[in-house]
Legacy VTK file of the C-alpha trace (Angstrom):
# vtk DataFile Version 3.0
C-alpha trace
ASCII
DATASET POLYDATA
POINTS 162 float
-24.954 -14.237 21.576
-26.685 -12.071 24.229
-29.181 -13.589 26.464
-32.430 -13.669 26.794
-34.679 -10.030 26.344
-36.442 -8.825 29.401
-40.008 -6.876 28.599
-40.335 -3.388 29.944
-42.725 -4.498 32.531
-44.165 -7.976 34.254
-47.216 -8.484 35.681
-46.681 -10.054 39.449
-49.429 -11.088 41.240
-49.690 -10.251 44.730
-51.240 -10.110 47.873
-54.408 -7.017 47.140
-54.239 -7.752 43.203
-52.193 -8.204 40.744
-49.108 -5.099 40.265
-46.863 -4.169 37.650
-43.185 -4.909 37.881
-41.525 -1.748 35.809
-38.138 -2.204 34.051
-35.925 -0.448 37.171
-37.901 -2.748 40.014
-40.254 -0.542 41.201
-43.825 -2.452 41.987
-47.085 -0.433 40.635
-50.585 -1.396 40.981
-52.608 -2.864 38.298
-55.014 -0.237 38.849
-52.318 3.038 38.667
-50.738 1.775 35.480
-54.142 1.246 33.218
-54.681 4.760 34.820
-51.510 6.389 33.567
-52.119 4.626 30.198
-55.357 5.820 30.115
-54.379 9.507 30.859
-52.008 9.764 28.431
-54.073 8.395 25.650
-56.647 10.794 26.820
-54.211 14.343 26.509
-52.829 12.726 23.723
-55.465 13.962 21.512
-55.633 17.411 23.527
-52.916 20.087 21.934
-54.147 23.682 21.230
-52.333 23.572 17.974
-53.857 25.432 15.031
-56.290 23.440 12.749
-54.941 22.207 9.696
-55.007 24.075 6.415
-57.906 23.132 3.380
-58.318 24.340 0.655
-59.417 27.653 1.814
-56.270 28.310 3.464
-56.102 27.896 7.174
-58.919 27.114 8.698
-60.021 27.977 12.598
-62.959 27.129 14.754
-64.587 28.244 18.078
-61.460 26.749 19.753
-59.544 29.385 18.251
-61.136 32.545 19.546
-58.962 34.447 21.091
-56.145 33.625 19.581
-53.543 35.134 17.199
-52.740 34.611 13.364
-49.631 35.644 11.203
-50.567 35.615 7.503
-48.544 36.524 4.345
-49.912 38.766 2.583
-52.611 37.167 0.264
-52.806 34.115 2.645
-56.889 32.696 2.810
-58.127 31.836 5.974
-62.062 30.561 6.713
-63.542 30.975 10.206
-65.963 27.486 11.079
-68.535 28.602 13.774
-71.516 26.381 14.512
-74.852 28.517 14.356
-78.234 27.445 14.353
-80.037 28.794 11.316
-83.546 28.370 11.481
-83.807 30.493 14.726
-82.908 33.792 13.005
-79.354 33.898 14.486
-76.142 33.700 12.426
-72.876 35.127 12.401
-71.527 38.351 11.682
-68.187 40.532 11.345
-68.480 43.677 13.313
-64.937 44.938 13.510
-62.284 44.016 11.279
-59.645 46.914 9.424
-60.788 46.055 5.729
-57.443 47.014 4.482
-55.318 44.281 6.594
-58.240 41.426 6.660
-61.186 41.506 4.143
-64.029 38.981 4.258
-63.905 36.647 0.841
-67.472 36.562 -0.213
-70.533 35.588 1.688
-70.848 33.227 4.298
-72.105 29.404 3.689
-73.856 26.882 5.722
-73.712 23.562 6.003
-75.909 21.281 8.141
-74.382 18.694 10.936
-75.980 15.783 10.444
-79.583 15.077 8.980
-80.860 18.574 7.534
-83.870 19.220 9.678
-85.896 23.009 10.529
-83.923 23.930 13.205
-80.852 21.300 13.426
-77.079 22.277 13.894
-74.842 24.164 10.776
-71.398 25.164 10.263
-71.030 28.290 9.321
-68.032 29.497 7.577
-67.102 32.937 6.640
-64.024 33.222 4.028
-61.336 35.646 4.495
-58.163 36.952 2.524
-55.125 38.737 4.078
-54.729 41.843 1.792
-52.394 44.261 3.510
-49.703 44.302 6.004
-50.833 45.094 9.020
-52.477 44.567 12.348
-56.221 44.066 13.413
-58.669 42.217 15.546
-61.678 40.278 13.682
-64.643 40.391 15.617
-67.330 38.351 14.783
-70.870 38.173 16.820
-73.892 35.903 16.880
-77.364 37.673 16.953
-80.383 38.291 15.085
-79.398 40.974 12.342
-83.271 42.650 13.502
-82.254 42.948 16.866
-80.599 46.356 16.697
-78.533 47.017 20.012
-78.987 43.533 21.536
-76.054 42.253 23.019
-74.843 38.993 20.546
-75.428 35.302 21.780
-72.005 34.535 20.896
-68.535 36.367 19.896
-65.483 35.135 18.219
-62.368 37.282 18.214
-58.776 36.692 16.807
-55.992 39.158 16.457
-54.654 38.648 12.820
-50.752 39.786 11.914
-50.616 40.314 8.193
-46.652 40.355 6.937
LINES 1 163
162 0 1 2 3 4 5 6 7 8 9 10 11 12 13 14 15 16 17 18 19 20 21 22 23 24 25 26 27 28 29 30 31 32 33 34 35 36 37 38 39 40 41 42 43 44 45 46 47 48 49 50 51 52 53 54 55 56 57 58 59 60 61 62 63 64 65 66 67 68 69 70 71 72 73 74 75 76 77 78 79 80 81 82 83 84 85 86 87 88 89 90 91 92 93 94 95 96 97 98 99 100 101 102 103 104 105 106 107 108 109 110 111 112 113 114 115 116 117 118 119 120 121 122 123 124 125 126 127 128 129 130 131 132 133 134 135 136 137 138 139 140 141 142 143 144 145 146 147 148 149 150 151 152 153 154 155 156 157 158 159 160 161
């Protein structure tokens, strides 16, 4: 029969608060350790990994711009971009090679929250991979009116289809 467990730390209290007694000896501050706990929790939740794929296929946000994509050939993807509807602006492909990447129908928009004249949407624009190939999406925020002025917003992502 082995004796009794030990727990991976002790609280000891000392002399300018209480401190932390880690498994190898070494004494920590109260303070530090809810600190590291805290940090770690924190960046926990903080990877740069690809959203998750729906039911349109992969789906990528304003987080993603920038990025790259490898598709299979016939892969979906939808691109999430918040917009603003009721001011006139709303998203827009401007470059794309139709023959590698083609947009999958029009765009929809959903509202964030309570539906109210000029509240928050999500925009999302469809897409299918139809060719092998290389090519950069570009997608721009503006007023379609406004020939020639430079967009509010841009998203780009450089899209590998195998």
């Amino acid at each position: 029969m082995s004796g009794p467990v030990e727990p991976p730390v002790q609280l000891v209290p000392q002399r300018g608060g209480p401190r932390i007694l880690t498994r190898i000896g070494v004494p920590m501050p109260l303070s530090r350790a809810l600190c590291l706990l805290g940090s770690a929790v924190l960046t926990a939740g903080c990877s740069r990994a690809l959203p998750q794929p729906s039911s349109a296929g992969q789906v990528l946000t304003e987080a993603d711009s920038g990025r790259s994509l490898v598709l299979p050939v016939g892969a979906r993807f939808e691109v999430r971009l918040s917009s603003r509807p009721g001011t006139g602006y709303t998203w827009g492909v401007k470059h794309v090679d139709p023959e590698v990447v083609a947009q999958q129908g029009p765009s929809t928009s959903k509202p964030v929250g309570a539906a109210q004249p000029g509240s928050a949407a999500l925009e999302a624009i469809p897409f299918v991979a139809r060719g092998p190939g290389a090519t950069r999406l570009e997608i721009a925020y503006g007023r379609p009116w406004e020939k020639g002025a430079p967009p509010a917003g841009t998203f780009t992502l450089d899209v590998t289809v195998q």
